[in-house]
N, C-alpha and C positions, 0 to 999 in steps of 0.2 A: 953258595955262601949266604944269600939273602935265607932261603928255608930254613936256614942253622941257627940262624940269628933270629928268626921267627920262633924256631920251635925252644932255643933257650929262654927266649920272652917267654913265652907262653908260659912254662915251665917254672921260672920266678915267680910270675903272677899265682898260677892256682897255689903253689906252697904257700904265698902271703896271702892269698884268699880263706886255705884253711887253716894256717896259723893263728889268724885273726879272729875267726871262726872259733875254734876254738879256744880261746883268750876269753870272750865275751859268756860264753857258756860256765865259764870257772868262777866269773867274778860275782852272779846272784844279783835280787836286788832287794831293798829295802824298802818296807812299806814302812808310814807314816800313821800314827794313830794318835787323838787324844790322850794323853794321859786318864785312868780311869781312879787313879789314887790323890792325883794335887787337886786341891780345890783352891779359889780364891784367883786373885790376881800375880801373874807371874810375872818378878820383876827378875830374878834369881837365876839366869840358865845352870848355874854350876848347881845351884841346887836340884832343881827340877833334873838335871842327867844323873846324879847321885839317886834321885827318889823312881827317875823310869830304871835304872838299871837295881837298884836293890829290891824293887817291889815289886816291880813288874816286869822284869828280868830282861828290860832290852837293852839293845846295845849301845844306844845314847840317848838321850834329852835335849830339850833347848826350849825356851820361850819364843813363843811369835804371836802374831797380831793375831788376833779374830774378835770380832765384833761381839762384842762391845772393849773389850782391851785387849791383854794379851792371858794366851792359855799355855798349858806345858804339853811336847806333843812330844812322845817316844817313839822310836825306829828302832825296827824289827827287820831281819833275815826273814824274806819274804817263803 
């Protein structure tokens, strides 16, 4: 009775090990770059997503900090 119940464990486990498995492999990842087209100071994220996606064709935009203020950075399907 105890080995039935081991070997069902076991069994659960590796399917959610390779279900998991493969989940992670579907999802990809996204790199992160300067925008190469905004210039100046980003106060604007909706703009900056508008200008990385129409110009530089990635999948979103957003402003953040980098020194000396903030820059527009687009993400890309790695």
């Amino acid at each position: 009775m105890a080995s039935s119940y081991k070997l069902i464990l076991f069994l659960c486990l590796s399917i959610f090990l390779i279900a998991s498995f493969e989940m992670m492999a579907v999802e990809g990842r996204i790199c992160q770059r300067r925008s190469k087209t905004w210039t100046g100071f980003c106060g604007n994220t909706r703009g900056c997503d508008s200008q990385c996606k129409r110009w530089e064709r990635a999948s979103h935009g957003a402003c953040h900090a980098q020194f000396p203020g903030f820059a527009c950075f687009c993400y890309f399907n790695c």
